[in-house]
C-alpha positions as CSV (number, residue, x, y, z in Angstrom):
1,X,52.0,76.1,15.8
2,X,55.6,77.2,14.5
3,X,57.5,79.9,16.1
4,X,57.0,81.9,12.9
5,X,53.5,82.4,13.8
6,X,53.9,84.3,16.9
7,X,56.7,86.2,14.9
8,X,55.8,90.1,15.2
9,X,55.1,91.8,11.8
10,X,53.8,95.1,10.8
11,X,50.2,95.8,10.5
12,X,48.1,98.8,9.7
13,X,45.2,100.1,12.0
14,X,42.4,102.4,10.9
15,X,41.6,104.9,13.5
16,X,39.0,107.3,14.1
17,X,39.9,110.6,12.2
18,X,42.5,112.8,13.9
19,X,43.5,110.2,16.7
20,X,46.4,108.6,14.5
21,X,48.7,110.3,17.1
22,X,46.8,109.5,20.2
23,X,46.6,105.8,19.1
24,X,50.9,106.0,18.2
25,X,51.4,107.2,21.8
26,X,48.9,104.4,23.3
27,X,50.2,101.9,21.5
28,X,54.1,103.4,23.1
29,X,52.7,103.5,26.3
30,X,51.4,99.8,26.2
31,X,54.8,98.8,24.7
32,X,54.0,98.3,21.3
33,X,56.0,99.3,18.5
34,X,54.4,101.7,16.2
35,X,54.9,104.2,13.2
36,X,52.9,106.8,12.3
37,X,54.5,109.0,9.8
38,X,53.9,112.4,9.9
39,X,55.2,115.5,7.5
40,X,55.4,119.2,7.6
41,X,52.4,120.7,5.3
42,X,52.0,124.4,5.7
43,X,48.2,125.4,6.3
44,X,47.1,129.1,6.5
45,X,44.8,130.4,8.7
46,X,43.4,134.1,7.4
47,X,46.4,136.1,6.5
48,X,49.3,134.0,8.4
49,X,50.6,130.8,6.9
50,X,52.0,128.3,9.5
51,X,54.0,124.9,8.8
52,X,52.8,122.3,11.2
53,X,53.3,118.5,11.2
54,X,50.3,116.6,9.6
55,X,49.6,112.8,9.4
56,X,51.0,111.2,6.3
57,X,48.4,108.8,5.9
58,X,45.1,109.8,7.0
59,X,43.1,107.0,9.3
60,X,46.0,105.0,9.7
61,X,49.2,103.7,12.3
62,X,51.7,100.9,11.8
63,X,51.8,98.8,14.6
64,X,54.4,95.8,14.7
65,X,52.5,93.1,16.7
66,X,52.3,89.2,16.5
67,X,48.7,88.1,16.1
68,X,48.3,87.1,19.6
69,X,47.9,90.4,20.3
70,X,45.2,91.7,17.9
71,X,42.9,92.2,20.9
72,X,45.5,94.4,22.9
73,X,45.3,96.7,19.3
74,X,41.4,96.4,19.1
75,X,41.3,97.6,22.7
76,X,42.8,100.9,22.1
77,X,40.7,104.2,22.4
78,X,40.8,105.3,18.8
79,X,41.6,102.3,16.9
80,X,38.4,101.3,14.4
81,X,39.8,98.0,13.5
82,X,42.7,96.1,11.7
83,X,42.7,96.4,7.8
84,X,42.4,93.4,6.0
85,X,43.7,92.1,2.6
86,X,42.1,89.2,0.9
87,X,40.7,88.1,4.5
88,X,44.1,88.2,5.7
89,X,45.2,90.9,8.1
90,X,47.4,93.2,5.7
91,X,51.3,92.9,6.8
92,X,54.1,95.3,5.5
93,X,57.5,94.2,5.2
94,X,59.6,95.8,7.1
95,X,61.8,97.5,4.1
96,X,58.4,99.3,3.2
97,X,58.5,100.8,6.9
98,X,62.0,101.8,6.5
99,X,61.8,103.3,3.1
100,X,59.0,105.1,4.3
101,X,61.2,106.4,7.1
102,X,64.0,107.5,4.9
103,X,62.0,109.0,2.3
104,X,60.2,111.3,5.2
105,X,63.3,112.1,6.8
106,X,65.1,112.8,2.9
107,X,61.9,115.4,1.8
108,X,60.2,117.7,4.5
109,X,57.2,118.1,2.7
110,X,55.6,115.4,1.0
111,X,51.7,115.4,0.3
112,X,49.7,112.0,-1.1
113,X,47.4,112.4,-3.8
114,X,44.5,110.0,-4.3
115,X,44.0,108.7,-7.8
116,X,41.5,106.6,-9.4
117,X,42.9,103.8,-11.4
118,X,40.2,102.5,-14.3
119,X,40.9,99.6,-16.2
120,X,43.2,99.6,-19.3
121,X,39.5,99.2,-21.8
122,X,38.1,101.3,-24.0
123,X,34.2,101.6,-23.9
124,X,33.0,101.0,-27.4
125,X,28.7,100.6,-28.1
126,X,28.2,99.2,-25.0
127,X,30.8,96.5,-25.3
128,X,34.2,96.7,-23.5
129,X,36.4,96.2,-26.9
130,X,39.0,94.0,-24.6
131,X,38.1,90.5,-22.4
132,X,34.4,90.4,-22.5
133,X,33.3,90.7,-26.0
134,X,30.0,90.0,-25.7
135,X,29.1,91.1,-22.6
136,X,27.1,93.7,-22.8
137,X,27.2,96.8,-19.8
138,X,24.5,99.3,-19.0
């Protein structure tokens, strides 16, 4: 095997839900390198509104390992698995970790929203009017 093999690249871990921190601090203590971005959201509780740091994305920690060292990640209190892209662990560059970094420290409060993306079709009589004339859906 090449030396680029064992070359350490981002990953993303899903955790357990609300141990994204625990599993950042773990992954410190054990040496790895990890990222998990958090932003101020304000939350109100009765009549007082508070500002409090909150996980950026729910479930999940960037952890920049080399794959020798999936088990060490698997073995961490809080850490459900590796996410996977076309049976490939998913890897992000690291530009995407540091544009992430500067757009959280640019913008205080930043929320994600999730959307659901259809397909670009048009549902016509039971036929999709592009690609699979024809076909008929139910």
């Amino acid at each position: 095997m090449s030396a680029a093999n064992f070359e350490k690249r981002w990953h993303v871990l899903s955790t357990k839900p609300g141990m994204e921190r625990k599993v950042a601090e773990t992954l410190e203590k054990k040496k790895i390198e990890s990222y998990c971005p958090f932003t101020l959201n304000g939350r109100s509780w009765s009549e007082r509104r508070r500002t409090a740091p909150a996980v950026l994305f729910k479930g999940m920690v960037f952890a920049k390992v080399s794959p020798e060292a999936y088990e060490t990640l698997l073995s961490v209190d809080g850490v459900i698995n590796i996410i996977f892209w076309l049976s490939e662990p998913a890897i992000v560059n690291q530009e995407e970790i540091d544009t992430i970094r500067k757009f959280i420290a640019e913008y205080d409060k930043v929320t994600l929203e999730k959307i659901t993306c259809r397909p670009e079709r048009a549902r016509t009589h039971r036929k999709w009017s592009a690609g699979n004339v024809g076909r008929q859906y139910r």
